[in-house]
Backbone bond lengths (Angstrom), bond angles and torsions (degrees), N, CA, C in turn:
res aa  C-N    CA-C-N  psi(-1)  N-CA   C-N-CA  omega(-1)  CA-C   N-CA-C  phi
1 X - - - 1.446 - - 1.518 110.76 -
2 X 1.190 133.95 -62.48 1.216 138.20 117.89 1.865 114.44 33.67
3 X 1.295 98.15 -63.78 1.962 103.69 -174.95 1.799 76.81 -77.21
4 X 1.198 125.88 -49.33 1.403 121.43 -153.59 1.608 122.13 -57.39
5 X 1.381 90.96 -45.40 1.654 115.39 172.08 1.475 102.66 -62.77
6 X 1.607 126.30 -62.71 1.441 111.43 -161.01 1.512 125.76 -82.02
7 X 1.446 110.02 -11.83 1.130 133.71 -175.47 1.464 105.34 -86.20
8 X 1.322 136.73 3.25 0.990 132.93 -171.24 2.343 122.86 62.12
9 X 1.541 104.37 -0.86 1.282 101.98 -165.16 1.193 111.00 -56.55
10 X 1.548 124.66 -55.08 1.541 141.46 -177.54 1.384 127.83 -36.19
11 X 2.183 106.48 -39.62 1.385 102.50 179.81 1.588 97.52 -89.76
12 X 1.258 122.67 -16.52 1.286 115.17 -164.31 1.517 105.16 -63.74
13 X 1.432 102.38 -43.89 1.737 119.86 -176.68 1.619 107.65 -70.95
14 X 0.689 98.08 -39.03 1.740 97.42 173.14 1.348 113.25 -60.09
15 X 1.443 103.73 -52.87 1.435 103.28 -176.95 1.825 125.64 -55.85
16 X 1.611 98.23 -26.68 1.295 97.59 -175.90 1.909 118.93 -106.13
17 X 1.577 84.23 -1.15 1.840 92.80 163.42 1.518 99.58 -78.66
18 X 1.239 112.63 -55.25 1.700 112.43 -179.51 1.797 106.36 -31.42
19 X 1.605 108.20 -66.74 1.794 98.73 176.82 1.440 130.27 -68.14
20 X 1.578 106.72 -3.47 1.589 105.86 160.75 1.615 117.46 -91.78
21 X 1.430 101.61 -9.62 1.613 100.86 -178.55 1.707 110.32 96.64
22 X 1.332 122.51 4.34 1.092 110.17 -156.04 2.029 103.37 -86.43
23 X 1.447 110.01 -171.93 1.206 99.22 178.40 1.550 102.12 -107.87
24 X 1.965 92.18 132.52 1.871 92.42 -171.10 1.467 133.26 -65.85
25 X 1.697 100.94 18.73 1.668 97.60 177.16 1.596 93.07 -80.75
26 X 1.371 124.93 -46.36 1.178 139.69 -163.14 1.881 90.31 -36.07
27 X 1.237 132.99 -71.61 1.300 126.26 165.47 1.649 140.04 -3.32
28 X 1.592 81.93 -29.47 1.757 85.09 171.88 1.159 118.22 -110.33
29 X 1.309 98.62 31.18 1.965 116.97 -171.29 2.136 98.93 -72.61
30 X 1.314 108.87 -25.09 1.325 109.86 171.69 1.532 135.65 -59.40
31 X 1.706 94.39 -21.46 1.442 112.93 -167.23 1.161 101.07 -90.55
32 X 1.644 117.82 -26.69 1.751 98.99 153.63 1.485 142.81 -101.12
33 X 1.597 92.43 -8.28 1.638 86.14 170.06 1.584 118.57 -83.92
34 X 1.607 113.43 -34.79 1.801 107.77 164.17 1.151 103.58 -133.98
35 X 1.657 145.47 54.09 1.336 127.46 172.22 1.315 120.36 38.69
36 X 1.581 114.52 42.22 1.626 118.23 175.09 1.740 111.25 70.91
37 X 1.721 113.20 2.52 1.552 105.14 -177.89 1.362 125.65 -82.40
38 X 1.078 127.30 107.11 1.658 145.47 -150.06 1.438 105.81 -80.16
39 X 1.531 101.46 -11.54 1.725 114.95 164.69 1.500 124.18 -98.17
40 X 1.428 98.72 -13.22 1.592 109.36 -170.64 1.580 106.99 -35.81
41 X 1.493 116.98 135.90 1.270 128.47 171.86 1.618 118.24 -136.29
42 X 1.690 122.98 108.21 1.258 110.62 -157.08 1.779 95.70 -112.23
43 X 1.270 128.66 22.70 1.234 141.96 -148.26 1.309 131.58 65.81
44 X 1.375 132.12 -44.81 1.142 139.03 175.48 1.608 95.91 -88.81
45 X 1.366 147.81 -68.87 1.254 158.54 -118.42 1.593 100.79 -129.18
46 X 1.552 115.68 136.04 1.387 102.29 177.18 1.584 104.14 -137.76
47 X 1.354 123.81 -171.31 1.587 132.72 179.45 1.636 102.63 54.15
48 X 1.541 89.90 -166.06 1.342 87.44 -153.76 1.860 101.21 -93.28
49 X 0.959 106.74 3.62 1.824 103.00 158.79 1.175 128.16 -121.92
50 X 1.456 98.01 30.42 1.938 121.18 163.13 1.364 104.63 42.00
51 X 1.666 119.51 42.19 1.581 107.57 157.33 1.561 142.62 -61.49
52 X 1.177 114.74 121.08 1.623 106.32 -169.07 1.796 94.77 -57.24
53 X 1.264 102.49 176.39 1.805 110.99 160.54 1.439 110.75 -53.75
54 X 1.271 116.04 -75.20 1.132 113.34 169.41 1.740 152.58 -19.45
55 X 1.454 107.96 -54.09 1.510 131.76 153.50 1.594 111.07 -73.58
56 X 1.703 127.00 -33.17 1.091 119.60 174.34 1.943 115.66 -44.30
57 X 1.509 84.93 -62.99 1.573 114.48 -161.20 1.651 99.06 -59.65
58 X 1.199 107.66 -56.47 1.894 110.18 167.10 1.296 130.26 -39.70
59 X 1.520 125.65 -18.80 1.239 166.20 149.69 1.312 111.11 -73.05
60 X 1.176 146.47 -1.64 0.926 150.86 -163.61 1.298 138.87 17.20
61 X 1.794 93.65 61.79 1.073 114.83 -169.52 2.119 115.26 -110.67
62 X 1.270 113.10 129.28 1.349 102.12 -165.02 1.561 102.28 -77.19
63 X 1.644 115.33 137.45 1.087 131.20 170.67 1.406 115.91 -93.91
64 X 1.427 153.87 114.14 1.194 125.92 174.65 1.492 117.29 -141.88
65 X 1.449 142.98 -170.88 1.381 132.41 141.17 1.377 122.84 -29.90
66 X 1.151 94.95 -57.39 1.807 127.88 -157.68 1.303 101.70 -71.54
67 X 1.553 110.94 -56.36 1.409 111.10 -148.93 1.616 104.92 -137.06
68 X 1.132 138.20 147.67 1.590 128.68 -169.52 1.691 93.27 -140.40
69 X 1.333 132.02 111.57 1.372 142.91 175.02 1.634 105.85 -62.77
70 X 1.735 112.93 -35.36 1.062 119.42 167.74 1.568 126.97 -49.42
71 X 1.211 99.26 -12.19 1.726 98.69 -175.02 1.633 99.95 -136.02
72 X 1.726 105.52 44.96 1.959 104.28 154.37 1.634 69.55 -126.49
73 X 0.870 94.99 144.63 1.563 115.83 -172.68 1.437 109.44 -98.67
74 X 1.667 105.22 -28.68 2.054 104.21 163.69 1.505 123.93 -72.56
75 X 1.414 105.00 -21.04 1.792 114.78 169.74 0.812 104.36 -84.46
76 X 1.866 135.88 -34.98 1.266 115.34 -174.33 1.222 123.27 -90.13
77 X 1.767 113.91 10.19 1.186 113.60 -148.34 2.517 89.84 -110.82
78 X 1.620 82.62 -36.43 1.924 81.95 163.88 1.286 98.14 -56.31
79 X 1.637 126.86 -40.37 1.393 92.70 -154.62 1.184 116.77 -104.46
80 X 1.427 120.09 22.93 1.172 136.54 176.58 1.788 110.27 -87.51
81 X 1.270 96.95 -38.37 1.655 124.96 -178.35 1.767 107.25 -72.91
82 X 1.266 123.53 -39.72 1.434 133.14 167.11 1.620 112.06 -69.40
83 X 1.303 110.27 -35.32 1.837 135.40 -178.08 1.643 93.20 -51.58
84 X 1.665 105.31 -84.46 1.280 127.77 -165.08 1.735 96.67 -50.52
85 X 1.659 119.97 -51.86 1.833 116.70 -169.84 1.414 95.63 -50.00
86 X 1.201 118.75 -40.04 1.508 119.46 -163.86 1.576 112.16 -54.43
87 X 1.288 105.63 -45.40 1.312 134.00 -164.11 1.171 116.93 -85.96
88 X 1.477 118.40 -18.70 1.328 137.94 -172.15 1.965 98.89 -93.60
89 X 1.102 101.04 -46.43 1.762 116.46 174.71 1.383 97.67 -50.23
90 X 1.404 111.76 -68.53 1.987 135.20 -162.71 1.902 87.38 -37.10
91 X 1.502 99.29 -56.50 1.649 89.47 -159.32 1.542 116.01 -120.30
92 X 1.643 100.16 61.18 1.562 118.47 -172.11 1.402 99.64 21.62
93 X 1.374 119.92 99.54 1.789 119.91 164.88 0.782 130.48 41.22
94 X 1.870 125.28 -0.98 1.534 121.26 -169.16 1.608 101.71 -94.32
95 X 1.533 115.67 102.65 1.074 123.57 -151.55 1.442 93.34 -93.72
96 X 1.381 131.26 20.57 1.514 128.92 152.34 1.235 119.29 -76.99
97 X 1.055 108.15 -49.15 1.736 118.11 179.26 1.386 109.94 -85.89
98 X 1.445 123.65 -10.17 1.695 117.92 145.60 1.499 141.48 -72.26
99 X 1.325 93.27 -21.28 1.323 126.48 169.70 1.999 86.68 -61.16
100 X 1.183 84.77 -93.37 1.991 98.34 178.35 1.329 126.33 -15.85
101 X 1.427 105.24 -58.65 1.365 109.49 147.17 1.449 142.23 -30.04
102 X 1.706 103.83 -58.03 1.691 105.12 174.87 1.439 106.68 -72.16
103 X 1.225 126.18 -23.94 1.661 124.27 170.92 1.523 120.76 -62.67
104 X 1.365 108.10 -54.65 1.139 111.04 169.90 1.492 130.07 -118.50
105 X 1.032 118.93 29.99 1.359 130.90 -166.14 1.443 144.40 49.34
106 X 1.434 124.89 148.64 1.697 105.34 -126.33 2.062 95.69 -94.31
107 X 1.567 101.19 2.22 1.766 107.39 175.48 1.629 89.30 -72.06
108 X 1.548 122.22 -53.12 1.504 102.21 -167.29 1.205 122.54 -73.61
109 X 1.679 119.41 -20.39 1.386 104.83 168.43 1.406 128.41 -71.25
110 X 1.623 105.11 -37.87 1.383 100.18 148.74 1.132 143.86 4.20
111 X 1.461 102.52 -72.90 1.572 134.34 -161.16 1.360 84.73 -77.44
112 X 1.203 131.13 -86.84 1.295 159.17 -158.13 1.656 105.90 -32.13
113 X 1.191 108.22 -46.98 1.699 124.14 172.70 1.335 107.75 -62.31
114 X 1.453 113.26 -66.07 1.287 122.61 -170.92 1.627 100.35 -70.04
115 X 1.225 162.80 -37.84 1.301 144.75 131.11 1.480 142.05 9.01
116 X 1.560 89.33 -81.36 1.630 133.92 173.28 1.749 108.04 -71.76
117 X 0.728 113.66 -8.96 1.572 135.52 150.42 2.533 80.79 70.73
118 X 1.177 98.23 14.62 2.165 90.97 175.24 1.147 109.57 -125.64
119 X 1.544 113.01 158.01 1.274 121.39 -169.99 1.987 88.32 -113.75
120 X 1.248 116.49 10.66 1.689 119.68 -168.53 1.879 82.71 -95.09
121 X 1.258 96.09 134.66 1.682 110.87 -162.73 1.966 83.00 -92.22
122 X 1.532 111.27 -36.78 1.657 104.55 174.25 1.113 126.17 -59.10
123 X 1.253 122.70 -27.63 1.636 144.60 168.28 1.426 139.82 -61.71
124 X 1.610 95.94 -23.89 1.556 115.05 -178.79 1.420 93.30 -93.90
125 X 1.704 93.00 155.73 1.450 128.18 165.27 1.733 112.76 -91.16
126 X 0.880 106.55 116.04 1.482 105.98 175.74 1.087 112.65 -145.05
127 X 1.726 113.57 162.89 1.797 129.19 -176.00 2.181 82.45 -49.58
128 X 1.568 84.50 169.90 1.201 102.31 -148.35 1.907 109.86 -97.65
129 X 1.691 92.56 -11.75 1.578 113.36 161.44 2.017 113.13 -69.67
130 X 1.530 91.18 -46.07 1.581 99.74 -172.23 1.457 88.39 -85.40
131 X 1.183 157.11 -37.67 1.266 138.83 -164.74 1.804 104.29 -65.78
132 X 1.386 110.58 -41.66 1.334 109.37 -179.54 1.639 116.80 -87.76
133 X 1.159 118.37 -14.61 1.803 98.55 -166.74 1.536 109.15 -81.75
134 X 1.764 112.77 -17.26 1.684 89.24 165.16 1.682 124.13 -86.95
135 X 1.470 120.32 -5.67 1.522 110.43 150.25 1.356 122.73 -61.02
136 X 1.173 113.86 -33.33 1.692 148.74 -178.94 1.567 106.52 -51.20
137 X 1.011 96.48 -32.15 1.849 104.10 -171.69 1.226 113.15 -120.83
138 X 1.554 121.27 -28.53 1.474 118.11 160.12 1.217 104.03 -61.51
139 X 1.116 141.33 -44.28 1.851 131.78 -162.36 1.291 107.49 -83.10
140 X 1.562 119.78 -26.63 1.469 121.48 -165.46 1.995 88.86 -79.14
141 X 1.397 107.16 -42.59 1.662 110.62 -177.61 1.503 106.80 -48.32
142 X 1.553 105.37 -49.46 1.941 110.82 177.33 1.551 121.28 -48.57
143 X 1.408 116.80 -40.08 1.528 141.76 -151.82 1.258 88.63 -80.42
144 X 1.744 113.84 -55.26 1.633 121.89 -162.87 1.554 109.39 -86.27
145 X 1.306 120.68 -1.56 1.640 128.07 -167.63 1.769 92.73 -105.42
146 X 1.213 108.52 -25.63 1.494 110.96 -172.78 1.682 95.50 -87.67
147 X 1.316 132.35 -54.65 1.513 140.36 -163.78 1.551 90.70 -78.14
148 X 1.210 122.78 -25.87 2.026 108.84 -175.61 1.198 107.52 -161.87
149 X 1.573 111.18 67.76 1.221 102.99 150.24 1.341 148.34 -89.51
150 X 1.895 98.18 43.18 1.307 95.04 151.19 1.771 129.87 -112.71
151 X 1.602 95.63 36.04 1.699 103.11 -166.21 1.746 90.52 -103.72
152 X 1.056 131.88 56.34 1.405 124.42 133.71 1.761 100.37 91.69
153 X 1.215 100.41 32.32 1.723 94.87 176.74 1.761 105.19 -102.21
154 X 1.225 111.57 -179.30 1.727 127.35 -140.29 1.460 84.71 178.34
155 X 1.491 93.57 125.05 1.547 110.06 169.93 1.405 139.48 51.50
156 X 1.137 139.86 -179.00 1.394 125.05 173.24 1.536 104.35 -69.04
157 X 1.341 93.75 169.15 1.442 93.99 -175.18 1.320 122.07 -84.31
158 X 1.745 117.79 2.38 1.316 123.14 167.21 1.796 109.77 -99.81
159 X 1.293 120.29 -4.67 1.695 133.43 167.74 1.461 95.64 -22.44
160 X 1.043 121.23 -60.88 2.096 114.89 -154.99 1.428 92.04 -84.36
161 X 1.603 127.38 -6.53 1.722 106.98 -156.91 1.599 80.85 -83.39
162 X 1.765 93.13 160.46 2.073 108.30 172.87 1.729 97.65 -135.48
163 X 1.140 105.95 56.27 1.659 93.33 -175.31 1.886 83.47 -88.47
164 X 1.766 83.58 143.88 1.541 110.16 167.38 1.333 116.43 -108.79
Protein backbone atom coordinates (compact mmCIF):
# COMPACT_ATOMS: atom_id res chain seq x y z
CA UNK A 1 0.00 0.00 0.00
CA UNK A 2 2.84 1.98 0.77
CA UNK A 3 4.14 1.89 -3.28
CA UNK A 4 0.32 2.83 -3.65
CA UNK A 5 0.17 5.82 -1.39
CA UNK A 6 3.59 7.35 -2.48
CA UNK A 7 3.48 6.73 -5.96
CA UNK A 8 0.47 8.50 -6.35
CA UNK A 9 -1.43 5.04 -7.89
CA UNK A 10 -4.49 4.91 -5.40
CA UNK A 11 -5.79 8.58 -5.96
CA UNK A 12 -5.19 8.29 -9.53
CA UNK A 13 -7.39 4.98 -9.54
CA UNK A 14 -9.91 6.27 -7.47
CA UNK A 15 -10.27 9.12 -9.33
CA UNK A 16 -11.09 7.31 -12.46
CA UNK A 17 -13.38 4.50 -10.80
CA UNK A 18 -15.28 7.56 -9.39
CA UNK A 19 -15.99 8.62 -13.44
CA UNK A 20 -16.87 5.08 -14.31
CA UNK A 21 -19.15 4.82 -11.30
CA UNK A 22 -17.46 1.98 -9.96
CA UNK A 23 -17.27 1.07 -6.20
CA UNK A 24 -13.86 2.53 -4.69
CA UNK A 25 -12.90 -0.64 -2.85
CA UNK A 26 -12.74 -2.17 -6.30
CA UNK A 27 -9.41 0.16 -6.56
CA UNK A 28 -7.44 -1.91 -4.40
CA UNK A 29 -8.03 -4.80 -6.70
CA UNK A 30 -4.11 -4.12 -7.60
CA UNK A 31 -2.90 -4.95 -4.20
CA UNK A 32 -3.86 -8.38 -4.96
CA UNK A 33 -3.15 -9.18 -8.26
CA UNK A 34 0.68 -7.48 -8.13
CA UNK A 35 1.02 -5.43 -4.93
CA UNK A 36 0.64 -2.16 -7.05
CA UNK A 37 3.79 -3.56 -9.41
CA UNK A 38 3.40 -1.74 -12.73
CA UNK A 39 6.07 -4.32 -13.91
CA UNK A 40 4.42 -7.33 -12.56
CA UNK A 41 5.01 -10.29 -14.94
CA UNK A 42 3.23 -13.67 -14.11
CA UNK A 43 3.92 -15.21 -17.68
CA UNK A 44 0.74 -15.03 -19.26
CA UNK A 45 -0.50 -11.58 -17.52
CA UNK A 46 1.54 -8.46 -16.97
CA UNK A 47 1.46 -4.78 -15.08
CA UNK A 48 -0.12 -4.08 -12.33
CA UNK A 49 -3.73 -5.43 -13.33
CA UNK A 50 -2.25 -8.70 -14.68
CA UNK A 51 -3.90 -8.40 -18.16
CA UNK A 52 -3.56 -11.44 -20.32
CA UNK A 53 -2.89 -10.32 -24.20
CA UNK A 54 -6.03 -11.05 -24.92
CA UNK A 55 -8.28 -8.89 -22.34
CA UNK A 56 -5.38 -6.32 -22.68
CA UNK A 57 -5.91 -5.74 -26.48
CA UNK A 58 -9.96 -5.87 -26.00
CA UNK A 59 -9.36 -2.94 -23.79
CA UNK A 60 -7.66 -1.40 -26.15
CA UNK A 61 -4.64 -1.72 -25.00
CA UNK A 62 -1.41 -2.04 -27.38
CA UNK A 63 0.46 -5.26 -26.92
CA UNK A 64 3.74 -5.40 -28.72
CA UNK A 65 7.60 -6.44 -28.85
CA UNK A 66 8.49 -2.94 -28.45
CA UNK A 67 5.98 -1.63 -26.37
CA UNK A 68 3.44 -3.33 -23.71
CA UNK A 69 0.32 -0.80 -22.75
CA UNK A 70 0.09 -3.37 -19.99
CA UNK A 71 2.89 -1.88 -18.13
CA UNK A 72 1.72 2.26 -18.20
CA UNK A 73 -0.34 1.59 -15.50
CA UNK A 74 -2.69 4.95 -16.44
CA UNK A 75 -3.77 3.10 -19.81
CA UNK A 76 -4.05 0.10 -18.13
CA UNK A 77 -5.69 1.40 -15.37
CA UNK A 78 -8.96 3.15 -17.87
CA UNK A 79 -8.95 -0.02 -19.15
CA UNK A 80 -9.11 -1.86 -16.29
CA UNK A 81 -12.01 0.56 -15.07
CA UNK A 82 -14.06 -0.04 -18.55
CA UNK A 83 -12.97 -4.09 -17.94
CA UNK A 84 -14.52 -4.25 -14.41
CA UNK A 85 -17.99 -1.61 -15.80
CA UNK A 86 -18.24 -4.24 -18.30
CA UNK A 87 -18.27 -6.87 -15.87
CA UNK A 88 -20.15 -5.13 -13.39
CA UNK A 89 -23.18 -4.74 -16.23
CA UNK A 90 -22.46 -8.79 -17.32
CA UNK A 91 -23.49 -9.65 -13.66
CA UNK A 92 -26.15 -6.97 -12.59
CA UNK A 93 -23.77 -5.25 -9.81
CA UNK A 94 -23.04 -8.35 -7.98
CA UNK A 95 -19.57 -7.34 -7.65
CA UNK A 96 -18.68 -10.93 -6.25
CA UNK A 97 -19.13 -12.69 -9.27
CA UNK A 98 -17.34 -9.69 -11.08
CA UNK A 99 -14.67 -9.97 -9.04
CA UNK A 100 -14.78 -13.93 -10.33
CA UNK A 101 -15.01 -12.97 -13.50
CA UNK A 102 -11.76 -10.76 -13.74
CA UNK A 103 -9.99 -13.87 -12.10
CA UNK A 104 -11.20 -16.21 -14.19
CA UNK A 105 -12.93 -14.83 -16.92
CA UNK A 106 -16.40 -13.62 -17.39
CA UNK A 107 -17.20 -16.76 -20.46
CA UNK A 108 -16.50 -19.17 -17.43
CA UNK A 109 -18.54 -17.58 -15.02
CA UNK A 110 -21.04 -17.40 -17.38
CA UNK A 111 -21.07 -20.93 -17.92
CA UNK A 112 -20.68 -21.73 -14.42
CA UNK A 113 -23.95 -19.69 -13.35
CA UNK A 114 -25.91 -20.79 -16.07
CA UNK A 115 -24.98 -24.57 -15.11
CA UNK A 116 -25.10 -24.28 -11.36
CA UNK A 117 -28.45 -22.98 -12.03
CA UNK A 118 -27.09 -19.45 -8.88
CA UNK A 119 -26.27 -16.16 -9.23
CA UNK A 120 -24.90 -16.57 -5.09
CA UNK A 121 -21.01 -16.31 -5.91
CA UNK A 122 -20.95 -18.50 -2.16
CA UNK A 123 -22.82 -21.25 -3.78
CA UNK A 124 -20.82 -21.93 -6.84
CA UNK A 125 -18.26 -24.51 -7.45
CA UNK A 126 -15.39 -23.20 -9.08
CA UNK A 127 -11.54 -23.88 -10.23
CA UNK A 128 -9.85 -23.46 -7.07
CA UNK A 129 -7.93 -19.99 -8.05
CA UNK A 130 -11.54 -18.40 -8.78
CA UNK A 131 -13.09 -20.08 -5.82
CA UNK A 132 -10.56 -18.24 -3.59
CA UNK A 133 -9.64 -14.72 -4.96
CA UNK A 134 -13.03 -13.18 -3.90
CA UNK A 135 -12.39 -14.26 -0.12
CA UNK A 136 -8.87 -13.26 -1.19
CA UNK A 137 -9.82 -9.70 -1.69
CA UNK A 138 -12.47 -9.28 0.86
CA UNK A 139 -9.85 -10.03 3.68
CA UNK A 140 -6.97 -8.31 1.92
CA UNK A 141 -9.83 -5.08 1.77
CA UNK A 142 -10.26 -5.82 5.88
CA UNK A 143 -6.32 -6.00 6.58
CA UNK A 144 -5.86 -2.68 4.38
CA UNK A 145 -9.15 -0.81 5.86
CA UNK A 146 -7.75 -1.64 9.34
CA UNK A 147 -3.79 -0.47 8.47
CA UNK A 148 -5.32 2.81 6.34
CA UNK A 149 -8.28 3.88 6.87
CA UNK A 150 -7.67 6.88 5.49
CA UNK A 151 -7.36 5.64 1.68
CA UNK A 152 -10.93 6.24 0.61
CA UNK A 153 -12.97 3.29 1.98
CA UNK A 154 -16.98 3.39 2.61
CA UNK A 155 -18.68 0.79 4.40
CA UNK A 156 -17.93 -2.67 5.27
CA UNK A 157 -16.03 -4.25 3.03
CA UNK A 158 -18.87 -6.50 1.84
CA UNK A 159 -21.33 -2.93 1.41
CA UNK A 160 -21.13 -3.14 -2.67
CA UNK A 161 -21.44 -7.16 -2.57
CA UNK A 162 -25.41 -8.21 -4.00
CA UNK A 163 -25.02 -11.92 -3.85
CA UNK A 164 -28.56 -13.55 -4.00
Amino acid sequence: MDRATSRGYLHYIHRVFYQYNLPPELAHLPLLESCFDTRADSGSARGMWQFTKTTAEDYGLHVGWLSDDRLNWRKATDSAARYLKKLGKMFDNNWELALAGYNGGPGYMAQEIKSQGTRNFWKLKLRKETHEYVPKFLAMLSVARKRYPELYFQGSPRAWATSS
